[in-house]
NUDOFI-577081 format. One record per atom (N, C-alpha, C): residue number from 1; residue in three letters; atom name; x, y, z. Coordinates in Angstrom, 3 decimals, padded with zeros to 6 digits. Atoms other than C-alpha are relative to their C-alpha. Layout:
<NUM, Ala, CA, <X, Y, Z>>;
...
//
This chain:
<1, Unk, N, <000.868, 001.026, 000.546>>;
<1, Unk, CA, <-019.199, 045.593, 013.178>>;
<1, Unk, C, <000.335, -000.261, -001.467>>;
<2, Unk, N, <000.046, -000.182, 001.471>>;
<2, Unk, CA, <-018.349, 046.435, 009.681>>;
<2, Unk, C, <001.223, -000.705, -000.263>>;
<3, Unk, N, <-001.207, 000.835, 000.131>>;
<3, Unk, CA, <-014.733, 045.051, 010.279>>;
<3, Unk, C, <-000.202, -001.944, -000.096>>;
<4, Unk, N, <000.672, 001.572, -000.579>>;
<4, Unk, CA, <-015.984, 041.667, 011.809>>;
<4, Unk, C, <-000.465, -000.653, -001.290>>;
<5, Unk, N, <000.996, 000.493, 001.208>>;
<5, Unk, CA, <-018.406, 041.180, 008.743>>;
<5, Unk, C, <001.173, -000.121, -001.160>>;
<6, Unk, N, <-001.088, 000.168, 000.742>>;
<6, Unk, CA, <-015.116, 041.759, 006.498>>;
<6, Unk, C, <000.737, -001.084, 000.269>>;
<7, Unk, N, <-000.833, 001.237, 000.274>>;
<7, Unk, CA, <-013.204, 039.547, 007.602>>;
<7, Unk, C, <-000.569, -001.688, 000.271>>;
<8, Unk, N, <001.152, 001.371, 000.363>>;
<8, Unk, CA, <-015.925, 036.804, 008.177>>;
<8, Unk, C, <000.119, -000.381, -001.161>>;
<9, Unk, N, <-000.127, -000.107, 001.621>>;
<9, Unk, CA, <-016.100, 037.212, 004.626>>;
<9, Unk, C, <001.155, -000.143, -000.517>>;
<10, Unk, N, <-000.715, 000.761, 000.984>>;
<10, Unk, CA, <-013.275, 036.730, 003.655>>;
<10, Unk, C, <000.951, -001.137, 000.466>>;
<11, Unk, N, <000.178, 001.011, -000.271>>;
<11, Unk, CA, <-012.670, 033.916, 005.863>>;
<11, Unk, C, <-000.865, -000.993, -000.867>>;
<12, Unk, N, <000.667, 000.926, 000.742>>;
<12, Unk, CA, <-015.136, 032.167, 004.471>>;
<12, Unk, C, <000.186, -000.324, -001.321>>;
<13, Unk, N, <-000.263, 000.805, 001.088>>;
<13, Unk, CA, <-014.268, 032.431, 000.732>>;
<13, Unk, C, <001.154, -000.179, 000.210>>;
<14, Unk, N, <-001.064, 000.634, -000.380>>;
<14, Unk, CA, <-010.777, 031.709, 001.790>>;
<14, Unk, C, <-000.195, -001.907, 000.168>>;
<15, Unk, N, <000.344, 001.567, -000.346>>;
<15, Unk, CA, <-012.177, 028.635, 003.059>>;
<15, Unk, C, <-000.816, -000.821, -000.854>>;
<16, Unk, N, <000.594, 000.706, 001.091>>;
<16, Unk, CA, <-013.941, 027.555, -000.330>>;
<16, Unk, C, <001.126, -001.200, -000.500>>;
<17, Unk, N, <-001.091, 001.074, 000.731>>;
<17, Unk, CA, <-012.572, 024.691, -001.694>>;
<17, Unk, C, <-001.208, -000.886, -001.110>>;
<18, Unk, N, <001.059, 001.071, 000.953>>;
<18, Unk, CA, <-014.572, 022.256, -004.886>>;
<18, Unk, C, <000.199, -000.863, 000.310>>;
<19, Unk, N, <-000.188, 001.437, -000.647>>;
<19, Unk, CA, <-014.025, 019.264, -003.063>>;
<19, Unk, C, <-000.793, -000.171, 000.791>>;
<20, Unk, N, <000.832, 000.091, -000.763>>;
<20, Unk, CA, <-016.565, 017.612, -001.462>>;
<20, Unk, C, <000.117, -001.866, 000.298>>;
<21, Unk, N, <-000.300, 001.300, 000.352>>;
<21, Unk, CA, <-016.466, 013.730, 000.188>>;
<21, Unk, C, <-001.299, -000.429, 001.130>>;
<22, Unk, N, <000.760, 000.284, -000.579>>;
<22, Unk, CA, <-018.819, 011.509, 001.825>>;
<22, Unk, C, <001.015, -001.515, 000.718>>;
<23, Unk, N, <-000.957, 001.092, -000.866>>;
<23, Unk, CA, <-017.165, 008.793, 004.599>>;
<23, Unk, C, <-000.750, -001.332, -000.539>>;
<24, Unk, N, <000.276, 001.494, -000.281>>;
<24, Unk, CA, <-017.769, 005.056, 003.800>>;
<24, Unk, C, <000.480, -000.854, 000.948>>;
<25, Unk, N, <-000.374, 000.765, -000.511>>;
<25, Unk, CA, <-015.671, 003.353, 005.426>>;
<25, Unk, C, <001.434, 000.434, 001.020>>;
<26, Unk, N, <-000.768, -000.330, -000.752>>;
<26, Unk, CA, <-012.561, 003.693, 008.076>>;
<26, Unk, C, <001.299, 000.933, -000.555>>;
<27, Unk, N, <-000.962, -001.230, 000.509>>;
<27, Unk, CA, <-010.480, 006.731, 007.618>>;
<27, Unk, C, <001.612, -000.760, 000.820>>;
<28, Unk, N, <-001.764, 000.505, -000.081>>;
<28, Unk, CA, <-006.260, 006.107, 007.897>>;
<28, Unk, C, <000.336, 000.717, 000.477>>;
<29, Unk, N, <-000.906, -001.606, 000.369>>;
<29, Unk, CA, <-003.572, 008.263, 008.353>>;
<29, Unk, C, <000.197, 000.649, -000.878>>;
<30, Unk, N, <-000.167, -000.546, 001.076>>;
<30, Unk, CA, <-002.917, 010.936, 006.236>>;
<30, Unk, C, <001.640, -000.801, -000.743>>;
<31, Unk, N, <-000.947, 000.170, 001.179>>;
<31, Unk, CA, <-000.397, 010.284, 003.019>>;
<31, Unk, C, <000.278, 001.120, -000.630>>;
<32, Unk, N, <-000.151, -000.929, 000.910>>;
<32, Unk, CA, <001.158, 012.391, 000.740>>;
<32, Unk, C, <-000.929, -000.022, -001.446>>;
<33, Unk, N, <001.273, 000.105, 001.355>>;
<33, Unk, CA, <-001.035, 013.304, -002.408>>;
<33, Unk, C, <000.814, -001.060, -001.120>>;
<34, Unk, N, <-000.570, 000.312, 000.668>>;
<34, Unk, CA, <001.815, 011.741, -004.319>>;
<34, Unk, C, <000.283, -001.358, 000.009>>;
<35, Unk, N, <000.149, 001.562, -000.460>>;
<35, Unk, CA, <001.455, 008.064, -002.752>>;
<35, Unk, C, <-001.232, -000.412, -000.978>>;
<36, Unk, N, <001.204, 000.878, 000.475>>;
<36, Unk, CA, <-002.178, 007.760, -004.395>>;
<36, Unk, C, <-000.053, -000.558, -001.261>>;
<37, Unk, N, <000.147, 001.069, 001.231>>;
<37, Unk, CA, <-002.423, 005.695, -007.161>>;
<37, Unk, C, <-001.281, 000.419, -001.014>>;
<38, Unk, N, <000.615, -000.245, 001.471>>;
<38, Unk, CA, <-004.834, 006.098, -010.418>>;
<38, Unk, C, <-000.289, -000.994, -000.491>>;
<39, Unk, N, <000.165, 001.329, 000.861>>;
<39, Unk, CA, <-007.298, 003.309, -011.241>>;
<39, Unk, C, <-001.344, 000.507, -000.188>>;
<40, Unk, N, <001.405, -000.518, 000.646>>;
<40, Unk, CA, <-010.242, 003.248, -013.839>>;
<40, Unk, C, <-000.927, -001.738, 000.798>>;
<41, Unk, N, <000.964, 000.912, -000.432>>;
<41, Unk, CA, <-011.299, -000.281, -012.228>>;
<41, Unk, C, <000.316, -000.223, 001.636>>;
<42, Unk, N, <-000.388, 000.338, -001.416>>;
<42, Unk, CA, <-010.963, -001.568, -008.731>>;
<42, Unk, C, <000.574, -001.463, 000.044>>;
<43, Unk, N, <-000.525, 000.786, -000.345>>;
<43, Unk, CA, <-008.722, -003.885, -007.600>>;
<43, Unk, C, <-000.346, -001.711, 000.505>>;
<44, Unk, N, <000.726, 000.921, -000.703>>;
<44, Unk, CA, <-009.325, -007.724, -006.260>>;
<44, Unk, C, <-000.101, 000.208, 001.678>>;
<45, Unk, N, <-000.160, 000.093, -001.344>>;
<45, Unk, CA, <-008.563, -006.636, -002.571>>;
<45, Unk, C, <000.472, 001.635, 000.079>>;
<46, Unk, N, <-000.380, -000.866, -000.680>>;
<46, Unk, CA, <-009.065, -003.222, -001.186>>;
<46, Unk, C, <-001.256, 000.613, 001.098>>;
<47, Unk, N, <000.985, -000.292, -000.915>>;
<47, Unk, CA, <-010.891, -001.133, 001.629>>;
<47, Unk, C, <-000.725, 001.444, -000.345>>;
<48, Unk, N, <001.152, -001.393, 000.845>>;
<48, Unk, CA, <-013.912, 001.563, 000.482>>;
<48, Unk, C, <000.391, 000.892, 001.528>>;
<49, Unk, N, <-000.207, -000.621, -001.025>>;
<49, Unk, CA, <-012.765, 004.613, 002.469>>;
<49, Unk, C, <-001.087, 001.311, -000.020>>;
<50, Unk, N, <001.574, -001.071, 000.716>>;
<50, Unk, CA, <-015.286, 007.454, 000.560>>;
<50, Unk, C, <000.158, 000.223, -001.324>>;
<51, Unk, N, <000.471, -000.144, 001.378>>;
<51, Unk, CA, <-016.820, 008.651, -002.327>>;
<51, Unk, C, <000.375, 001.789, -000.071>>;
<52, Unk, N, <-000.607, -000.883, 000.252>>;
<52, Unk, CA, <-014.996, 012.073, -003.484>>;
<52, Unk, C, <-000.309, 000.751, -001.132>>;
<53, Unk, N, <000.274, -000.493, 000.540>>;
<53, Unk, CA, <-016.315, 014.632, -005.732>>;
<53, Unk, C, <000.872, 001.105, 000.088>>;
<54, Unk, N, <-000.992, -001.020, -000.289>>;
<54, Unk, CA, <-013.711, 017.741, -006.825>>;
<54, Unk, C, <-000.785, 000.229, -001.294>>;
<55, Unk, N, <000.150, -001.151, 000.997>>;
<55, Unk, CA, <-014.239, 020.803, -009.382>>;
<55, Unk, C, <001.119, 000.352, -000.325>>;
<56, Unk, N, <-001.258, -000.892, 000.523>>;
<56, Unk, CA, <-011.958, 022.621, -011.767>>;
<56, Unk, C, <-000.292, 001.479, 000.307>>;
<57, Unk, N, <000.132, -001.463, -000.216>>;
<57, Unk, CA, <-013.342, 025.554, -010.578>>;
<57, Unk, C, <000.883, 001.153, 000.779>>;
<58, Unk, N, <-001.439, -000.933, -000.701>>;
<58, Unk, CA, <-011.265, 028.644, -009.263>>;
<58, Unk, C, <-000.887, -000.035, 000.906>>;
<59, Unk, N, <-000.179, -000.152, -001.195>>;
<59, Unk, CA, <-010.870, 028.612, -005.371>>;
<59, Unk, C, <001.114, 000.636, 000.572>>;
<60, Unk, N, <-001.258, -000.444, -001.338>>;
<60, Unk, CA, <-009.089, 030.870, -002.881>>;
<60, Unk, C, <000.790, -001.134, 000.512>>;
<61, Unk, N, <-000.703, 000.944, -000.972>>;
<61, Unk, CA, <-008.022, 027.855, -000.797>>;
<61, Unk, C, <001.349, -000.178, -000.988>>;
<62, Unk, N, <-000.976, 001.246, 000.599>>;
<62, Unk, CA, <-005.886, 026.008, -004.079>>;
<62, Unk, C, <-000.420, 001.346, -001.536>>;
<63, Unk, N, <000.167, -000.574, 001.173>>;
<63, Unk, CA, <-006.025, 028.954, -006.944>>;
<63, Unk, C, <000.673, -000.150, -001.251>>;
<64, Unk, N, <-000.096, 000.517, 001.477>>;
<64, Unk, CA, <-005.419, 028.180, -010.601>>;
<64, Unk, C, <-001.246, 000.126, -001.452>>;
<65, Unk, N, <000.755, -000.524, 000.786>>;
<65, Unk, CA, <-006.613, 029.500, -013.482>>;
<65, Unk, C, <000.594, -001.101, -001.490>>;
<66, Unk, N, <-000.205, 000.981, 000.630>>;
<66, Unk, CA, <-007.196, 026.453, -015.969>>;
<66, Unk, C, <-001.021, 000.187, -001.328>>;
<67, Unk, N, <000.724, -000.065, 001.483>>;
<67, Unk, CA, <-008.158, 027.259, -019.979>>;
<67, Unk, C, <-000.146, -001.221, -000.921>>;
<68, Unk, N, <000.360, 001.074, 000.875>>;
<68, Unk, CA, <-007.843, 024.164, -021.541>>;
<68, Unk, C, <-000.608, -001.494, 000.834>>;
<69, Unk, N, <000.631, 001.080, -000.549>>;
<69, Unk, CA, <-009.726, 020.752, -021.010>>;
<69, Unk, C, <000.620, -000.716, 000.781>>;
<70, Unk, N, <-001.388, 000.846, -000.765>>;
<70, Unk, CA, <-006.563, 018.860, -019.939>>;
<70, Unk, C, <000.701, 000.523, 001.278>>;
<71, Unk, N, <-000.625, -000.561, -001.359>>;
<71, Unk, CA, <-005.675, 021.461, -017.489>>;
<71, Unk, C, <-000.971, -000.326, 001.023>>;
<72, Unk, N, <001.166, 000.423, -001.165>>;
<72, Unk, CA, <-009.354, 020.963, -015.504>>;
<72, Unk, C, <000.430, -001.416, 000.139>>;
<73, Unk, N, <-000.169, 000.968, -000.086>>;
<73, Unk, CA, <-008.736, 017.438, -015.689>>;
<73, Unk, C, <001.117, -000.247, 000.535>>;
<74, Unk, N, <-001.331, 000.414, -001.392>>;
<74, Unk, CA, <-005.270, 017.402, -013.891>>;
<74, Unk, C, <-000.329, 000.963, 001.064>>;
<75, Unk, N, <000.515, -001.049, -000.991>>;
<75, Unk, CA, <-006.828, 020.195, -011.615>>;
<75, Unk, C, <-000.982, -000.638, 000.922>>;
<76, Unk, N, <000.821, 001.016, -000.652>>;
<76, Unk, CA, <-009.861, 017.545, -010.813>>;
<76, Unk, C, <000.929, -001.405, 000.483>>;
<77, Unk, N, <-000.365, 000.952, -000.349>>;
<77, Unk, CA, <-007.479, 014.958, -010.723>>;
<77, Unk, C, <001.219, 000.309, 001.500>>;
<78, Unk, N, <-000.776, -000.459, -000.959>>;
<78, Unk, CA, <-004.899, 016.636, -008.243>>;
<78, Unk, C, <-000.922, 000.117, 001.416>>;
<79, Unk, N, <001.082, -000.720, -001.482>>;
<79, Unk, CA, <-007.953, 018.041, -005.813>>;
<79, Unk, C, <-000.299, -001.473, 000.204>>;
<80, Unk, N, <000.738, 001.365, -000.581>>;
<80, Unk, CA, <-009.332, 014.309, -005.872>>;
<80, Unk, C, <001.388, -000.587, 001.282>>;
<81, Unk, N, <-001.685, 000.424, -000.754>>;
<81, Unk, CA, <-005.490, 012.680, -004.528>>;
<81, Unk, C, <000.297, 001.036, 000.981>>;
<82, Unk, N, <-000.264, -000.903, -001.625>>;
<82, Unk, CA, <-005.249, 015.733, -001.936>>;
<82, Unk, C, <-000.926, -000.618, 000.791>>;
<83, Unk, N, <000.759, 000.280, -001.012>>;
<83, Unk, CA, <-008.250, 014.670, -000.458>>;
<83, Unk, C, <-000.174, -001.585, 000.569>>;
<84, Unk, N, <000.109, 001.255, -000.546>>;
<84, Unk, CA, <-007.853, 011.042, -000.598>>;
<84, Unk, C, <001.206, -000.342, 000.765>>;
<85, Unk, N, <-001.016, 000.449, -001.041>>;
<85, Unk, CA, <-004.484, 011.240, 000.870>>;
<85, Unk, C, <-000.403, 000.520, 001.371>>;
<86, Unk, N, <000.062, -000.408, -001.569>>;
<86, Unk, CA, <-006.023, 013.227, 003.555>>;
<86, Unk, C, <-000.981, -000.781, 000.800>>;
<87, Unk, N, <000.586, 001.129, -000.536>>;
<87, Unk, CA, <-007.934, 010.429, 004.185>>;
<87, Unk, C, <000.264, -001.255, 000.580>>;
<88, Unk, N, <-000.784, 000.962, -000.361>>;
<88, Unk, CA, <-005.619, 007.852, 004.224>>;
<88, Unk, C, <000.047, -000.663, -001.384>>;
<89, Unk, N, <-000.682, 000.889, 001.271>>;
<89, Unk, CA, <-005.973, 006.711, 000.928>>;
<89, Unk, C, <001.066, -000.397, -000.749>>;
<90, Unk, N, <-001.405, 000.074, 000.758>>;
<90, Unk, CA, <-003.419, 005.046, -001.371>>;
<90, Unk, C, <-000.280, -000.145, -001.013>>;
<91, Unk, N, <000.436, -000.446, 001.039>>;
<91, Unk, CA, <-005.547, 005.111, -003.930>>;
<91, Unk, C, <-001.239, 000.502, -000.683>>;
<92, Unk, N, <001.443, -000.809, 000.263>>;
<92, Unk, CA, <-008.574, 006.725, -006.133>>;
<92, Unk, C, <-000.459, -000.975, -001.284>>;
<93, Unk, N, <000.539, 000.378, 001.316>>;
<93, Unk, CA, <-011.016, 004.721, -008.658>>;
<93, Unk, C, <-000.892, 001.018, -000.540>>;
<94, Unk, N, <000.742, -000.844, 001.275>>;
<94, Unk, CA, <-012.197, 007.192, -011.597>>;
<94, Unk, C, <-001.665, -000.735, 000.298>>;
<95, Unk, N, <001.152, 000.268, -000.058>>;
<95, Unk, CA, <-015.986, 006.771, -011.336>>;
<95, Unk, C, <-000.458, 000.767, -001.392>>;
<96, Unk, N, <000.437, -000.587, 001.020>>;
<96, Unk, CA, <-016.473, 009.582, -013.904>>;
<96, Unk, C, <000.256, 001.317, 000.152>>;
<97, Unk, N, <-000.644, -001.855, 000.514>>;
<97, Unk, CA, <-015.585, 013.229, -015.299>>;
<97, Unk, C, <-001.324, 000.395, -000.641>>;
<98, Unk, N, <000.759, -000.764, 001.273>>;
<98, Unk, CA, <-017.990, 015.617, -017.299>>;
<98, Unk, C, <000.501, 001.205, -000.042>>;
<99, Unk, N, <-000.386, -001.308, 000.648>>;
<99, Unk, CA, <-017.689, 018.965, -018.762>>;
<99, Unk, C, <-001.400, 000.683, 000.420>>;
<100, Unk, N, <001.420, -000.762, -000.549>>;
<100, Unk, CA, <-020.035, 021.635, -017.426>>;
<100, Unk, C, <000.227, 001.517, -000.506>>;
<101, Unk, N, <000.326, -001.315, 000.310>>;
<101, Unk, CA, <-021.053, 025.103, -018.267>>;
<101, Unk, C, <-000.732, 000.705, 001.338>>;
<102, Unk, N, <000.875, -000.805, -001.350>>;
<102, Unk, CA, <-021.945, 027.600, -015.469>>;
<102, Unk, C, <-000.365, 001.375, -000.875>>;
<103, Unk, N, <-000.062, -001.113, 000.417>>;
<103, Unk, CA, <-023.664, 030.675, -016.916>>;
<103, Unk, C, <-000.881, 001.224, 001.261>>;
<104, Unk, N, <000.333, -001.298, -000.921>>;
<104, Unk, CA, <-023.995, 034.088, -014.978>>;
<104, Unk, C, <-000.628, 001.041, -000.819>>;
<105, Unk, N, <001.021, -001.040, 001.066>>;
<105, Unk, CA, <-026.686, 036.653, -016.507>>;
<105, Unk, C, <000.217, 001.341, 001.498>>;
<106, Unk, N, <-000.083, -001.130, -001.275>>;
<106, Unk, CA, <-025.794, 040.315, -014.558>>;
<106, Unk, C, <-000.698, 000.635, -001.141>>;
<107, Unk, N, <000.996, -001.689, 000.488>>;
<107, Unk, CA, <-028.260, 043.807, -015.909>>;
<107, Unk, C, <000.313, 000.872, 000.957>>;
<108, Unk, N, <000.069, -001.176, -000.387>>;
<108, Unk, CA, <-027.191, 046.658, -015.498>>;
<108, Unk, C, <-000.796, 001.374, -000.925>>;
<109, Unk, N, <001.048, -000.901, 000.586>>;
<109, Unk, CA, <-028.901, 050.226, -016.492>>;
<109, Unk, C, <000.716, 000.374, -001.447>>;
<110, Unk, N, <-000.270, -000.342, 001.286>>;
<110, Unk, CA, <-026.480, 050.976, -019.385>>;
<110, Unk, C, <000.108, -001.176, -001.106>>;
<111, Unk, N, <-000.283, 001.143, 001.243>>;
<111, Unk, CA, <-025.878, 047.667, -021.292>>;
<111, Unk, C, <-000.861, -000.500, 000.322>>;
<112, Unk, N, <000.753, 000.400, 000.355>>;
<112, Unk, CA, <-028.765, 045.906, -020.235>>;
<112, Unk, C, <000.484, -001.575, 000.635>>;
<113, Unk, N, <-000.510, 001.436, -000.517>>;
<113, Unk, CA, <-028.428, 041.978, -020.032>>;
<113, Unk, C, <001.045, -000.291, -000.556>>;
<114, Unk, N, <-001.297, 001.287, 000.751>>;
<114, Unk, CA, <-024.997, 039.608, -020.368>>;
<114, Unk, C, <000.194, -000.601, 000.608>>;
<115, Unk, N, <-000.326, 002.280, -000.526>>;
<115, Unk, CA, <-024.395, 036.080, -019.992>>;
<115, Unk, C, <001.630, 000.009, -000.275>>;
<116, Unk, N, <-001.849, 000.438, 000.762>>;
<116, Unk, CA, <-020.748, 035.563, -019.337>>;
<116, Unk, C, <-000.085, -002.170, 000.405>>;
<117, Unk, N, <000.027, 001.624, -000.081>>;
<117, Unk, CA, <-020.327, 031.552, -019.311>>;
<117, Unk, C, <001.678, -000.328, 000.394>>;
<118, Unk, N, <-001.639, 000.394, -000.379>>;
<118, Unk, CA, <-017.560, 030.123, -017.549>>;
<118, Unk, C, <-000.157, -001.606, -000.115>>;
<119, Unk, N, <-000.041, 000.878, 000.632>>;
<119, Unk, CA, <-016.713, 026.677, -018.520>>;
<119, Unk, C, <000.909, -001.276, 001.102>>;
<120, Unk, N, <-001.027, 000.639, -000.624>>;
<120, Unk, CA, <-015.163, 023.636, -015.919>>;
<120, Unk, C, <-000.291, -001.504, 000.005>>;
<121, Unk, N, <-000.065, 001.676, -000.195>>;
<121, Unk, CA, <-014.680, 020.117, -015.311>>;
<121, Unk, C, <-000.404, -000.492, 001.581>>;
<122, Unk, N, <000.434, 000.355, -001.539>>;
<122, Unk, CA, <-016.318, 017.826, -012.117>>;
<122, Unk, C, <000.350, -001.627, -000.328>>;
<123, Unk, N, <-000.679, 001.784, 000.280>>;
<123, Unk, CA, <-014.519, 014.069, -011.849>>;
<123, Unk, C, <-000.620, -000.509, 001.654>>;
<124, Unk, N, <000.547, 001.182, -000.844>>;
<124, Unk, CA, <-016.238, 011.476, -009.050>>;
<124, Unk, C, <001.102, -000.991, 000.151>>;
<125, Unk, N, <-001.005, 001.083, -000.036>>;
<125, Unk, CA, <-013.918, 009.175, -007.535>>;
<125, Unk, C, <-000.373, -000.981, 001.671>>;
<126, Unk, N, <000.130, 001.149, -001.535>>;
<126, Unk, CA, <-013.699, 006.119, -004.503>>;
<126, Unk, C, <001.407, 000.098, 000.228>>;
<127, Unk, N, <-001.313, 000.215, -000.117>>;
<127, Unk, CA, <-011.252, 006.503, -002.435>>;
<127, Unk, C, <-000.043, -001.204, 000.733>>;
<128, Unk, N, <-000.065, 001.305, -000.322>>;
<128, Unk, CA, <-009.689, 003.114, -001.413>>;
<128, Unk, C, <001.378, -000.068, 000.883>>;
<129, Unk, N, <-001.015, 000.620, -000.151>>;
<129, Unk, CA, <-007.279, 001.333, 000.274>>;
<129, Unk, C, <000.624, -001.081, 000.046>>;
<130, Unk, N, <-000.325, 001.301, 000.417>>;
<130, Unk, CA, <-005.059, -001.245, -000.975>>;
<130, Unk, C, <000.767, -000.409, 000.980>>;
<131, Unk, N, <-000.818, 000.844, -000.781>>;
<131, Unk, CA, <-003.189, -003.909, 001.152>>;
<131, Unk, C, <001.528, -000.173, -000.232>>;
//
């Protein structure tokens, strides 16, 4: 039983990923991440495929350990384009980025309380497809 529960476990964070999408409109074939395109407005003519939310946060699935601002931000921008190519997209409109703070408070009996703060980026995007 104790095995089972192990590797459940670590199935499951294996299977974490910060990407999260919601379907709008008719999914494609997949693309390579490297087809999708990079726009802050939308086009005169394309098709709403979903709305795509990714993290810079560390994941088993896609691991990377990202210290500076610019690194979360090609880390959010990479996870967004994996998922819209696996959608069919050919391309992603920027909706919006922020900067976030996650803080963790652990107590233990000899030190007492500490806040470690870990620090990442979360970018919003549409994925689309152009004609």
């Amino acid at each position: 039983m104790k095995k089972i529960f192990t590797v459940l476990s670590l199935l499951l964070l294996a299977s974490c990923h910060p990407v999260s999408h919601v379907i709008i409109g008719d999914i494609k074939e997949p693309i390579s991440p490297k087809e999708v395109k990079i726009y802050l407005n939308f086009p005169e003519k394309y098709e709403t495929i979903a709305l795509i939310e990714a993290s810079s946060e560390f994941a088993f699935k896609d691991p990377s350990i990202n210290i500076t601002w610019q690194s979360k931000s090609d880390k959010i921008i990479e996870r967004l384009k994996i998922k819209a190519s696996s959608l069919g997209a050919n391309a992603i409109v920027i909706k919006n980025t922020e900067n976030r703070t996650k803080q963790n408070v652990t107590f233990t009996d000899e030190q007492g309380g500490q806040v470690n703060e870990s620090h990442f980026k979360v970018g919003t995007a549409t994925a689309i497809f152009i004609q």
